[in-house]
C-alpha positions as MATLAB code, in Angstrom:
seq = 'XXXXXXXXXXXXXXXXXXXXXXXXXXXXXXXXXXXXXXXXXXXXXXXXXXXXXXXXXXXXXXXXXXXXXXXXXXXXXXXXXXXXXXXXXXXXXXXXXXXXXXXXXXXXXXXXXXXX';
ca = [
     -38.048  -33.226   49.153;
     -34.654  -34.291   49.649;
     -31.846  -32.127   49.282;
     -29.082  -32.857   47.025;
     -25.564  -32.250   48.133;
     -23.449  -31.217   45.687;
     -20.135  -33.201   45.664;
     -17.138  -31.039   45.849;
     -14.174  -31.918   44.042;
     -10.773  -31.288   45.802;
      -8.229  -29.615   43.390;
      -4.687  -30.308   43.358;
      -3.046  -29.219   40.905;
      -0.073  -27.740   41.445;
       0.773  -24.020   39.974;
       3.574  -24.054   37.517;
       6.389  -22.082   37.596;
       7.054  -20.227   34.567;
      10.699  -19.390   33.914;
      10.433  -17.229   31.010;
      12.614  -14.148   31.260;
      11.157  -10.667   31.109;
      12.633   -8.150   28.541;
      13.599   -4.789   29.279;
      13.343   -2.214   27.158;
      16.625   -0.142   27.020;
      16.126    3.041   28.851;
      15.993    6.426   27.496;
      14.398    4.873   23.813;
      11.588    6.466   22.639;
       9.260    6.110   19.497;
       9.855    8.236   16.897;
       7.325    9.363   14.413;
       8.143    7.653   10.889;
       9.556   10.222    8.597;
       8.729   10.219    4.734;
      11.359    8.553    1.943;
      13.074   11.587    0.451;
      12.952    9.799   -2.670;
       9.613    9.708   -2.985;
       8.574   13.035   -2.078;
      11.407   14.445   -4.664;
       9.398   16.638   -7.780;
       9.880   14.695  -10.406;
       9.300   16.157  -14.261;
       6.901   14.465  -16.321;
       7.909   13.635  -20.002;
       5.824   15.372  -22.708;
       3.555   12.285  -22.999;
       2.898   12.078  -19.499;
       2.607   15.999  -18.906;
      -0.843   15.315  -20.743;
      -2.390   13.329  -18.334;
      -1.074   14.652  -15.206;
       0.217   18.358  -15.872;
       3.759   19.825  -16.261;
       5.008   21.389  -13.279;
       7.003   18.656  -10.751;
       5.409   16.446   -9.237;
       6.427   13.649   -6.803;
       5.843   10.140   -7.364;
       3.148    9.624   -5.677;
       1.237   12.814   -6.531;
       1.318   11.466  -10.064;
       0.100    8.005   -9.481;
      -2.690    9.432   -7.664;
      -3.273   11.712  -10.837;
      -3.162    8.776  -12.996;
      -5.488    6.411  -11.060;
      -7.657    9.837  -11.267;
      -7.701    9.504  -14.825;
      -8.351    5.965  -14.839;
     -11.167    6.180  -13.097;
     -12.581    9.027  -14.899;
     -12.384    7.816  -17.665;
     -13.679    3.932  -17.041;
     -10.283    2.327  -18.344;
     -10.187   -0.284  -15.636;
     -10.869   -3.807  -16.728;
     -14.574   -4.756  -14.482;
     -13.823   -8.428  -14.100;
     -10.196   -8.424  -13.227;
     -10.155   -4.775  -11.797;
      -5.909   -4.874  -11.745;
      -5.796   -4.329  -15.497;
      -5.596   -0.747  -17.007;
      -7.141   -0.723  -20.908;
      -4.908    1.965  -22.124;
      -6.930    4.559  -24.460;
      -4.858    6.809  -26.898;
      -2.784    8.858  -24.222;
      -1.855    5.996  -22.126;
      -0.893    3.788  -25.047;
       1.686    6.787  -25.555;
       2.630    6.277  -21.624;
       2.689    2.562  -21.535;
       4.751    2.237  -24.426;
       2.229    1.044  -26.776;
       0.425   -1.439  -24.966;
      -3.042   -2.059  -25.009;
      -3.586   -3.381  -21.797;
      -1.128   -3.465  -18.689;
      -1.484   -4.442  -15.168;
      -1.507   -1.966  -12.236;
       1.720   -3.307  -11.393;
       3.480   -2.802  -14.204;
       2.098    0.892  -14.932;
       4.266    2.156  -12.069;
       7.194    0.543  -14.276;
       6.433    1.828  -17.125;
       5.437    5.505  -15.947;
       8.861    5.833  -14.141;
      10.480    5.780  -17.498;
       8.707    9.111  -18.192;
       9.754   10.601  -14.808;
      13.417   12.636  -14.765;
];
């Protein structure tokens, strides 16, 4: 059997210098926990119309869009093949300001109207 040598290859290549700069950070910062928007955690009163699908005592905004998708689902009034559309029954027809069929989009729009 003859033995194979293996040829090795000399490398030269030549280390680059990189002359990026490093950043500092400035001293003394720290992260700060993220605090909550004041206007959205504000109890707002629901119009008459809206009081019957999410209540009447204050709410903030985003209590009552959870309350509302709550009822949406409940009730199956989300469109199956294009699941951003709301079909409005009877008390969300009230909401929407009469229309039949609005996007989830636009419900935040229109249910803001009904907020004071």
């Amino acid at each position: 059997m003859a033995a194979k040598k293996k040829a090795k290859k000399k490398t030269t290549t030549k280390a680059k210098k990189t002359t990026a700069k490093k950043t500092k950070k400035p001293a003394g910062r720290t992260m700060k926990a993220r605090k909550p928007n004041a206007g959205f955690m504000k109890p707002m009163t629901p119009s008459t119309t809206l009081s019957t699908i999410v209540g009447g005592t204050p709410l903030p905004r985003t209590e009552v869009t959870k309350k509302l998708w709550a009822y949406i689902k409940r009730n199956n009034l989300q469109d199956q093949q294009e699941k951003r559309m709301i079909i409005a029954d009877d008390k969300l027809k009230a909401v929407f300001g009469g229309k039949g069929r609005v996007s989830m989009f636009e419900m935040t729009k229109l249910v803001s109207k009904h907020l004071s």
